[in-house]
N, C-alpha and C positions, 0 to 999 in steps of 0.2 A: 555551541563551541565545536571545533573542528576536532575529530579523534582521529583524524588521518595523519602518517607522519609528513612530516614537514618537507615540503616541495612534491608530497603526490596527490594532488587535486583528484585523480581519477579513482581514490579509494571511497571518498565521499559518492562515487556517481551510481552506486546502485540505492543509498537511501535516497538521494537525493530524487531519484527519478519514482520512487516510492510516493515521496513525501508530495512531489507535482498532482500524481497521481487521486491521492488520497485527496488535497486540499481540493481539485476540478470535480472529480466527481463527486464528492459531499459536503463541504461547506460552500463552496460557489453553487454548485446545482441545485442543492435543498435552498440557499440562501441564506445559510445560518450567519448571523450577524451579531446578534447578543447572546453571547455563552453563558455559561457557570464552567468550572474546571469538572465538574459531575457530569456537564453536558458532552462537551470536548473528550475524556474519557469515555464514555457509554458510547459515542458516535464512531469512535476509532477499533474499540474493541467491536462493532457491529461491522465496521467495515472491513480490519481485517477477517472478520469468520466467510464475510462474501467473499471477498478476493480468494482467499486459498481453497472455498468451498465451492464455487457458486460462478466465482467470476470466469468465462472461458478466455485462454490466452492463444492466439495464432502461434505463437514460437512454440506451442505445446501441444500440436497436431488439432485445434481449437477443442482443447480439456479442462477444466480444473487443474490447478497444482494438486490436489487431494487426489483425483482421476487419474491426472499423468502417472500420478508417485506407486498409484495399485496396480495400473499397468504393466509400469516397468518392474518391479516388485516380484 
């Protein structure tokens, strides 16, 4: 369900590009196809720790969000 108020699609656009994210690089990549709801959780909370840990972002001089954040810090 949509938590954005009503007539602003563009509030939705930063999970939404999140959620692109997440689905291409771990359940398309790995090819995970048959879940459990244990799987699905364990796989998201492993991938946010890479993304904010691990993953390097160009918009972020290519750091870590964790890296960028100590930097500027």
């Amino acid at each position: 369900m949509s938590m954005s108020r009503k007539g602003t699609p563009s509030d939705n656009a930063p999970i939404e590009s999140f959620h692109s994210t997440l689905k291409s690089e771990t359940f398309y990549l790995e090819g995970l196809t048959c879940t459990t709801t244990a799987i699905v959780e364990q796989a998201v909370r492993d991938y946010i720790t890479y993304y904010n840990s691990i993953r390097i972002q160009t918009k972020q001089n290519n750091q870590s969000p964790v890296n960028f954040r100590q930097l500027a810090a």
